[in-house]
C-alpha positions in Angstrom: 14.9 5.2 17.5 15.5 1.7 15.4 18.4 0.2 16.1 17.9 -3.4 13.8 19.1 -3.9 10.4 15.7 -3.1 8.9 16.1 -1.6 5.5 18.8 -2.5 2.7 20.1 -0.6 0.1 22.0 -1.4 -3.6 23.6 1.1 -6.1 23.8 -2.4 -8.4 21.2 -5.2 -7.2 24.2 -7.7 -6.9 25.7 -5.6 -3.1 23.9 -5.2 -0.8 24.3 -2.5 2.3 22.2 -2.6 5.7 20.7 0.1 7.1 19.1 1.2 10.4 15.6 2.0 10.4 13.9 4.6 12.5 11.6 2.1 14.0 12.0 -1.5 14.7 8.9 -2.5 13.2 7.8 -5.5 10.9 8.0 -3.3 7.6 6.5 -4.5 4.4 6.1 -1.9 1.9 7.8 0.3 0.0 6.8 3.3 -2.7 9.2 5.8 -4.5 7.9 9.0 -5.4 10.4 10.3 -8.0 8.5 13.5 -7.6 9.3 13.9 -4.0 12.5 12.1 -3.8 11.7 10.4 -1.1 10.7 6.7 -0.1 7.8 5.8 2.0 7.6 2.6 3.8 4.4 1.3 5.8 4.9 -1.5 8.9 2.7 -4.6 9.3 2.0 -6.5 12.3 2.8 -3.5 14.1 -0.3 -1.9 15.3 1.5 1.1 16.2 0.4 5.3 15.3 4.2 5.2 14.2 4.1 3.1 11.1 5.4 4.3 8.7 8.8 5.9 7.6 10.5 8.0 5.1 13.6 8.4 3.2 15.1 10.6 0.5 18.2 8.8 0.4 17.1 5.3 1.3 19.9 5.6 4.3 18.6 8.4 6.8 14.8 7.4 7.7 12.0 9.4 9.7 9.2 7.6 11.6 5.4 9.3 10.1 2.5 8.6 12.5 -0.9 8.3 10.9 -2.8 8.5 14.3 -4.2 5.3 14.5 -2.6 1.5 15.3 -3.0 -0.5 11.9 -1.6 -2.6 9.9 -0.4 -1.3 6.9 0.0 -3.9 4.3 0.7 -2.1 0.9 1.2 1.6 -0.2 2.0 3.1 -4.1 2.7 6.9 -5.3 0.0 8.2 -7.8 2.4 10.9 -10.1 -0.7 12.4 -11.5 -2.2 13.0 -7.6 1.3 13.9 -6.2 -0.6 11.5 -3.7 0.8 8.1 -1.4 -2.0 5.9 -0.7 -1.7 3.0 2.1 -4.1 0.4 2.8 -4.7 -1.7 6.3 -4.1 -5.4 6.4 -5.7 -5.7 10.3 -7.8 -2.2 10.1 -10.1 -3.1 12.9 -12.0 0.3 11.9 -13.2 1.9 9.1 -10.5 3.9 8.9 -8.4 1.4 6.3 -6.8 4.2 4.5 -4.2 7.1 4.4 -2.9 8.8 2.4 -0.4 11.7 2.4 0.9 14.6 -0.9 4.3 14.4 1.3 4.8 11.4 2.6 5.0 13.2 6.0 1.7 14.1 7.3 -1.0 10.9 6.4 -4.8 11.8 6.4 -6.9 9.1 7.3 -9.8 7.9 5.2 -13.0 6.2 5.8 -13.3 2.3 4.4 -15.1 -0.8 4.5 -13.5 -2.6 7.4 -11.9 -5.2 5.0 -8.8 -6.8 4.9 -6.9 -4.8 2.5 -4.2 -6.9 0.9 -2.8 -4.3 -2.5 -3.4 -1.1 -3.4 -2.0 0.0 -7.2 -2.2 3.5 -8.9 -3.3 3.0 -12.9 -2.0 5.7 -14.7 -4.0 5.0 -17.7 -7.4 4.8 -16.1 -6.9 7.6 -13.4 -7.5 5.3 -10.8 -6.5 4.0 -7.3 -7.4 0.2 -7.4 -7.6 -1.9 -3.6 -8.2 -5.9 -3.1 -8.6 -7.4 0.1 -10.0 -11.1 1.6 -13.4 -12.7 1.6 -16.3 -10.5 0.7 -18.3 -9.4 -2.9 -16.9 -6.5 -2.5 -13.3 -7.3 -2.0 -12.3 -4.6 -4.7 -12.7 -1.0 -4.5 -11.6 2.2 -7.0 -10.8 5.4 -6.3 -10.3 8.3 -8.4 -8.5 10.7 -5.6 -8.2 8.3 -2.8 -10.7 9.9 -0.6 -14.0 8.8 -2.4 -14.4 4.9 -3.1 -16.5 3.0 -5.0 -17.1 -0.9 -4.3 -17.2 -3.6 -7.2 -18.8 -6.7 -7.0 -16.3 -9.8 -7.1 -16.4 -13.6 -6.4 -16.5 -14.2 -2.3 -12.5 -15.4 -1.9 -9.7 -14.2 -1.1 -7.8 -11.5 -3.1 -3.9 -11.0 -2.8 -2.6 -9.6 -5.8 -3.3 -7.3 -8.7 -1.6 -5.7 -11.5 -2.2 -3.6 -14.7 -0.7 -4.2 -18.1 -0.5 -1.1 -19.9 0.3 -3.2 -23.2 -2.8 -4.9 -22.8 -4.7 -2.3 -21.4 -5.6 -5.3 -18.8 -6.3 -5.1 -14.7 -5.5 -8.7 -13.6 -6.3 -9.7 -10.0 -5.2 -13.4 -8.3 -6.5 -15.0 -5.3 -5.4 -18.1 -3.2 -9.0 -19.6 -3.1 -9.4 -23.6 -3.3 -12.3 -22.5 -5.2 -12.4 -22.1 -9.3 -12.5 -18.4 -8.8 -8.7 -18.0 -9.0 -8.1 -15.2 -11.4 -10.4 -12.2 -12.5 -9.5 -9.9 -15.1 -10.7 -6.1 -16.1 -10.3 -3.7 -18.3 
C-alpha cells in the first residue's frame, strides 16, 4: 500500500490537498473518463506489473496491473470507444500498449518497440494518435486501439502532439537540433 504524498487534489485550482496513493511509484499520467467517473493514472520509471491506479473520487485510489513491467508514459479516455489507452515510454517489448473499457482490467497490445512519448484520442477524426523518439515511423494511428497503422515522419525525436478542433489541425513538436522541429496534419 502507498504511503507518500503522491497524488493532489483541488475543488478550486488555488488549495491544494495531498493524498496517498496506492503505490509509491513515479506516476506521470493522468486521464478522466467522465463516462466512468473514475481517474486512471499510469507510473513511469517504475517497471512494475502494478502501474497503474484508479480513482472515482480522486482521494481513494486502487493499484491495476497490466501484467507486464513498463513504463507508462502517457494515457487519454476515448468517449466514443468507452476505451483508456496507455502507451510505454521504456517498453522493452512489443507489447507498448494497453488499454482497458474500465480502467480496471488493461489488455495488452502488440507495438513497434518504440519509445512512446503521447498518446491523444481525436474525436473528430476517430482516431487514437501515438509519437515516440528517433525513427520514420515515430507516429502511429489507431482507429480502436488494437490495430495500428505507422506513418512516415522525419528521423527525430517526438514529444508532444495536440489537435485543434478550430482548425481541424494535428500538430506534433520535437526537441531535435535538427530543422525538423514541428510537423503538422490534418
Amino acid at each position: 500500500t502507498g504511503t507518500g504524498d503522491r497524488v493532489m487534489t483541488s475543488v478550486d485550482g488555488i488549495n491544494w490537498n495531498t493524498q496517498n496513493s496506492s503505490e509509491d511509484n513515479s506516476w506521470l499520467c493522468i486521464a478522466w473518463s467522465p463516462e466512468l467517473m473514475l481517474f486512471a493514472v499510469g507510473a513511469s520509471q517504475t517497471y512494475s506489473a502494478n502501474s497503474i491506479m484508479t480513482s472515482p473520487d480522486g482521494i481513494n485510489w486502487t493499484t491495476r496491473s497490466t501484467d507486464q513491467n513498463n513504463s507508462w508514459n502517457t494515457i487519454c479516455w476515448s468517449p466514443e470507444l468507452s476505451l483508456f489507452a496507455t502507451v510505454a515510454q521504456s517498453p522493452g517489448t512489443t507489447s507498448a500498449i494497453a488499454t482497458s473499457p474500465d480502467g480496471i482490467t488493461w489488455t495488452l497490445r502488440t507495438s513497434r518497440n518504440v519509445s512512446w512519448q503521447k498518446i491523444i484520442w481525436v474525436s473528430n477524426l476517430n482516431l487514437f494518435i501515438k509519437i515516440g523518439l528517433s525513427t520514420t515511423t515515430s507516429i502511429s494511428t489507431s482507429p480502436d486501439g488494437i490495430n495500428w497503422t505507422a506513418r512516415t515522419t522525419p528521423n527525430v525525436n517526438w514529444y508532444g502532439i495536440t489537435y485543434s478542433n478550430t482548425l481541424n489541425l494535428l500538430v506534433a513538436v520535437s526537441n531535435s537540433t535538427t530543422t525538423n522541429k514541428i510537423m503538422t496534419s490534418t
